[in-house]
N, C-alpha and C positions, 0 to 999 in steps of 0.2 A: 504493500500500500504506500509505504513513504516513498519508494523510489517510482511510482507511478507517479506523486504528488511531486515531485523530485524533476521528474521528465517533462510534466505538463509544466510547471512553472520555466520552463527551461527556452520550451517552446513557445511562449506567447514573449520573453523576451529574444526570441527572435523572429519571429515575426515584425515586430515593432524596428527591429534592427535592418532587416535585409528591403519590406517592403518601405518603412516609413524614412529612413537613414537619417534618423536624428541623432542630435550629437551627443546628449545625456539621455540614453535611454532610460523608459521609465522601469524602476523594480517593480513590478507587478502584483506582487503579494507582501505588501510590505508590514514590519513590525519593531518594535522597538530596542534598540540597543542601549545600554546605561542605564535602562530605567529602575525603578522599585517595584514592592510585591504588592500591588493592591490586597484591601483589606474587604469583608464581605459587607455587603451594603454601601461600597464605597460610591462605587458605575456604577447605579441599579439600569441605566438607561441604555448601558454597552449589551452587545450581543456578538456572540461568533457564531459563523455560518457554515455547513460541509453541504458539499453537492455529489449529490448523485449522477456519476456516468457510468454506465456497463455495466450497472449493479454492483460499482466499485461507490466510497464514498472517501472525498477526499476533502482536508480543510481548505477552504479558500479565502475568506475575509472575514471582517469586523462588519458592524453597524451599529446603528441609534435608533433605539424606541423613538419616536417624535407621537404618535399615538396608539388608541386601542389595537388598532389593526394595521399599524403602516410600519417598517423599518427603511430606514435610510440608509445608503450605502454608496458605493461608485459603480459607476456604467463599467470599468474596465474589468469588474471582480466577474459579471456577470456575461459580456459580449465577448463573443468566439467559442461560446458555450451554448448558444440559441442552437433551438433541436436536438443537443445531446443532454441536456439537465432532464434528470428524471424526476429528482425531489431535490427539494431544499429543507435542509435539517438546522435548525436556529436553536441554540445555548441562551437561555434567558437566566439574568440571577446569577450566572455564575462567578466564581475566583478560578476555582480548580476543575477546570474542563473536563480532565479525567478521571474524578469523581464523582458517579451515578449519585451518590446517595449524599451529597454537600446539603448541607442546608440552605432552603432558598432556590436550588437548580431546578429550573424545568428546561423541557424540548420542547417543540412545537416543528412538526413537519408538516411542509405544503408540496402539494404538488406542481408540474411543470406550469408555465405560464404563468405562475404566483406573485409575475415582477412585470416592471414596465421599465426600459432604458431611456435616457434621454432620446428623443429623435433625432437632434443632430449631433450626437455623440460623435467624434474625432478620433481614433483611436491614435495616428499619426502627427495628430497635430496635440492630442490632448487634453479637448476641449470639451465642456457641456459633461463632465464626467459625475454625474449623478444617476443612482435609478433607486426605486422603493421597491419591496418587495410586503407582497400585500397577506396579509391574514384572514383564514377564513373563518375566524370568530375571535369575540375579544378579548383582548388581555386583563388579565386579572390582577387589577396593580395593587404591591405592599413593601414593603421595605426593601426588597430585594430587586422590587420588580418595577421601577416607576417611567415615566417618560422624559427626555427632555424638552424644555423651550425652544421656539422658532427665533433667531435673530428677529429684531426691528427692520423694516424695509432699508433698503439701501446704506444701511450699519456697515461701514469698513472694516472698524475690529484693527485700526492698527494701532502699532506699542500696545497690543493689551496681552496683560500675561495672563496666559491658557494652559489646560493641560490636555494630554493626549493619550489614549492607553488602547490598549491590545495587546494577543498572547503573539508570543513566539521565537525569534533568534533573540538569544539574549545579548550576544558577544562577537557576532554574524556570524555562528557556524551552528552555533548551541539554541536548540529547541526547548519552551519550558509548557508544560500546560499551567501554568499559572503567570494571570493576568498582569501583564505590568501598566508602569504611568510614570507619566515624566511632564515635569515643569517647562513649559518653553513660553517663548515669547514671541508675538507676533509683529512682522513691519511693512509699510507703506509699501505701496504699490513702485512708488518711484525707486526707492531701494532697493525694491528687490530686483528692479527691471539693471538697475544697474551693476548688482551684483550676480548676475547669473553671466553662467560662462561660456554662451554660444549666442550665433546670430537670432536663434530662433523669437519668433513674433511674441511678445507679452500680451498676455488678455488679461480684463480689469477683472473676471469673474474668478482669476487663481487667486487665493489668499498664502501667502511666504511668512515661514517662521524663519528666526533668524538663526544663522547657525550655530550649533553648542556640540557639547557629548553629549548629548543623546537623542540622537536621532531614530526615525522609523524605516524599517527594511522590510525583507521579503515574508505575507499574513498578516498586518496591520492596515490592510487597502479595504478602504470603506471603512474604516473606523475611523470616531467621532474626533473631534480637536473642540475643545470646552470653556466657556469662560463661567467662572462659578459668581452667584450672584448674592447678593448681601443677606437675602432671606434664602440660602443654604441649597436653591435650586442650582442646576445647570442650563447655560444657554449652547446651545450647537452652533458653530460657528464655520466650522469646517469639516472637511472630509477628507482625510487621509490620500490622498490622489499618486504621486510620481515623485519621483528623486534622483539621484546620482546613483547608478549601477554600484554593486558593491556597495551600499550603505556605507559610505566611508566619513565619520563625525564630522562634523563644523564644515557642515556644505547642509546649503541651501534646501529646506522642503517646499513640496508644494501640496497644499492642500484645493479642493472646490468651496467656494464661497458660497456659501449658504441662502445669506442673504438675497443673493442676484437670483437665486431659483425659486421664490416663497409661492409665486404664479404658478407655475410648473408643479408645484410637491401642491398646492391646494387643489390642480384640477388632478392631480395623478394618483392621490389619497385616497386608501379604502376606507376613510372614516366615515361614518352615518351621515 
């Protein structure tokens, strides 16, 4: 199973290499390096995802509760996978992924078609990288299990310090099933345009955190980036989206801005 998840991850970066020939290919399954151990009840609003191909099931991304029935995630986690997804199997509540019996853990598995991608999703260009995947009844929210908030319309979010979390490379080689998180900071559209390191075009809808140790790499794609709010909620701010191959620290991420898609996520939502 892991060298299946091993090969397929191997493959849609290159893909993105040979047809798109861009200069900082995106890591496609990305997850957190340097971070810490989330605590239970920390995320109640994090989820991780395994899909179903060939009655094989492999992990592929993160997402965010945003409601009863809707999870948020990135187009990229889900496209190149249309027609082969048989189910999608969703971790709610959890810390430790690999254990059934956590307190607080439930699954919730959907069937094929359970998701909708952006339309003009990019893959080569890297644009419009959002999709939800829809639930067919609702969530039962408690401490373990809650949603997050929608940004404010056209909310920048820059210099605001955020956090980020999802399971996976700890050290970029090393796999953990338990959920990490890490402190980062976000900046200005204009900085970051000038801080990246290839000609490629900037669009105002990527939101950039600025470079530190601890960055996100390969199983962290579609998971949330957060800014926590004074009465103890979480606001979703971003989506986990592309980076520098090799997760290598203190280089530039990029996440999907929230904000610019609130149209899209309210007509694409399975809420009542």
């Amino acid at each position: 199973m892991e060298s299946l998840h091993r090969r397929w991850q191997l493959l849609l970066v290159a893909i993105v290499f040979c047809l798109c020939h861009v200069e900082s290919k995106p890591s496609q399954v990305e997850r957190i390096i340097n971070g810490q151990n989330a605590r239970p009840k920390q995320f109640p609003y994090q989820v991780i995802y395994d899909i179903e191909i060939n009655k094989h099931w492999i992990t592929m991304c993160g997402g965010t509760i945003i409601g009863k029935r809707t999870i948020l995630t990135a187009a990229h986690c889900l496209d190149g996978t249309r027609g082969e997804i048989q189910r999608i199997k969703i971790y709610l509540g959890a810390v430790d992924k690999s254990n059934s019996t956590e307190t607080g853990q439930q699954i919730v598995i959907v069937e094929a078609g359970s998701y909708v991608i952006h339309e003009e999703w990019d893959l080569c260009e890297i644009i419009n990288d959002i999709a939800l995947i829809k639930l067919p009844t609702d969530l039962e929210f408690n401490q373990y299990i809650q949603p997050a908030k929608l940004p404010e319309p056209k909310s920048l979010h820059a210099d605001t310090n955020a956090i980020v979390s999802g399971w996976g490379l700890v050290n970029g080689h090393t796999s953990t099933q338990h959920l990490q998180y890490a402190s980062v900071k976000t900046i200005s559209n204009k900085l970051c345009e000038s801080l990246k390191d290839s000609n490629k075009k900037f669009y105002s809808h990527w939101l950039c955190v600025a470079p530190s140790k601890s960055v996100t790499c390969s199983g962290d794609s579609g998971g949330p980036l957060v800014e926590k709010n004074s009465d103890g909620s979480s606001t979703v701010i971003g989506i986990v989206s592309f980076g520098v191959e090799g997760c290598p620290i203190n280089t530039l991420r990029f996440f999907t801005r929230v904000s610019y898609f609130l149209t899209w996520i309210a007509q694409h939502s399975n809420e009542p």
